[in-house]
Every structure is written in C-alpha cells, then in structure tokens.
VEXDO-984363 format. One line per 2 residues: for each residue x, y, z of C-alpha. Coordinates in pm, whole numbers, plus 50000, padded with zeros to 5 digits. Layout:
BEGIN
X Y Z | ...;
END
This chain:
BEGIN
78325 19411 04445 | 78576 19352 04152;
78922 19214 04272 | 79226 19266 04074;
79395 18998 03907 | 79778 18871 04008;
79836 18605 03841 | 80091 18748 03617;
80219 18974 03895 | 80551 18931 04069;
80320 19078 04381 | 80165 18765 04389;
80387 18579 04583 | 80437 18873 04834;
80136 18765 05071 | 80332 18419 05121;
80679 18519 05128 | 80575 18759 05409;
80428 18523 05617 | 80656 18267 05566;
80928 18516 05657 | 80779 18694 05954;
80697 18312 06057 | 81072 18231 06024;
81174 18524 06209 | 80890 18544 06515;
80826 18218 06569 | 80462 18308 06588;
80254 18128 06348 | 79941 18214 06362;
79975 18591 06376 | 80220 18495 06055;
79959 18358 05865 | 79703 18632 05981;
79895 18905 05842 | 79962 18710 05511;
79580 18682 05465 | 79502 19032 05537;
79827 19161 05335 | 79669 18886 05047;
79348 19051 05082 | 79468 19387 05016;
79645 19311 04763 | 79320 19141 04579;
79107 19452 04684 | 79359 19733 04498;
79447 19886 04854 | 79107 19962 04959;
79074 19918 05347 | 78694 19887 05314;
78667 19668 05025 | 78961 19436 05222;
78734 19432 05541 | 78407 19340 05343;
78585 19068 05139 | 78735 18873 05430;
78391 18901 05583 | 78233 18771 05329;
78453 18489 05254 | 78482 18372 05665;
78090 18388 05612 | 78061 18179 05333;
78308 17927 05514 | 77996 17835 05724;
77686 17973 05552 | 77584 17810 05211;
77277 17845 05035 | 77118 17959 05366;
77199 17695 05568 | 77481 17602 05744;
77735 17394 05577 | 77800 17107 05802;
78096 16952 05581 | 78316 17273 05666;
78228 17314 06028 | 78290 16964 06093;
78645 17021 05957 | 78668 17310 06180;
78538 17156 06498 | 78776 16834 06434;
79116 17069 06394 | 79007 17253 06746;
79010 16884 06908 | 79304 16781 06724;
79470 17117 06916 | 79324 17021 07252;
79474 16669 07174 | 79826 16806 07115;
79835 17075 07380 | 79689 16812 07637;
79973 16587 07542 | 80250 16889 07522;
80140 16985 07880 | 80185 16635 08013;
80513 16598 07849 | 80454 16361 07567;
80571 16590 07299 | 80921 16556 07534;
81025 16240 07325 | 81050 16439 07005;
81267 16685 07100 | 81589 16532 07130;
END
C-alpha cells in the first residue's frame, strides 16, 4: 500500500479544519474527530475506499499488536483514558462538574 504524500499540499490541513469545524458547529466531538480521521485517511490513500478501509485497520491493529504480542504500554494508555471518562461522567452525573459552569 503506497500513500500519497501532503506535506506540501494545501489539502493537508483539510482533515483538521473539517473536524475542527464540524466540532464547532455540532457540538459532537467524537463523531468530529471520526470523520477527520477517515476524511485524513482518504486523503493519504488517493481516494481509494478499499485501500482507506485496510489502512485504518491496519493502523488500529498495530495500536495493540506489536511484534506478535500485545503491546501493554498502549493498552494501558487506553484502559486509563476509559477510567478517566467513567471518573468524569460519574462526577458530571452527581453534579460536581456544576461548580464550573458559572
């Protein structure tokens, strides 16, 4: 798989100035940042649907999976930001977060 390079390319900054944006304007971050990834990805993969699909694959793979075994540096990172979301929704739920918001 060969990815194009953007570096030089005013397109480069389109991935991020779309999610920023569509952040801005939804108010839903996470599908934000999704769609900046994918739209990133396509870009990388010169349009190619396929290609896009195997790459992010392959690269959430290799998030977890090194050198056939599991990389326990990167899911510990993982595992701590799920508790550090418990943490805050626990603590928006029971109105801590309340204090902030003035």
């Amino acid at each position: 798989m060969s990815l194009v390079d953007l570096s030089a390319s005013p397109l480069s900054i389109l991935p991020a100035v779309l999610a920023l944006g569509l952040a801005i304007v939804t108010r839903h971050v996470l599908l934000s940042l999704s769609v900046g990834i994918i739209s990133g990805a396509i870009l990388l993969n010169d349009y190619s649907i396929a290609n896009t699909l195997a790459y992010l694959g392959e690269s959430t793979k290799s998030l977890f999976i090194e050198d056939d075994g599991l990389n326990m540096w990167n899911i510990s990172i993982v595992v701590f930001l799920i508790f550090l979301g418990m943490i805050t929704a626990v603590m928006t739920l029971s109105g801590g977060t309340a204090a902030f918001a003035v």
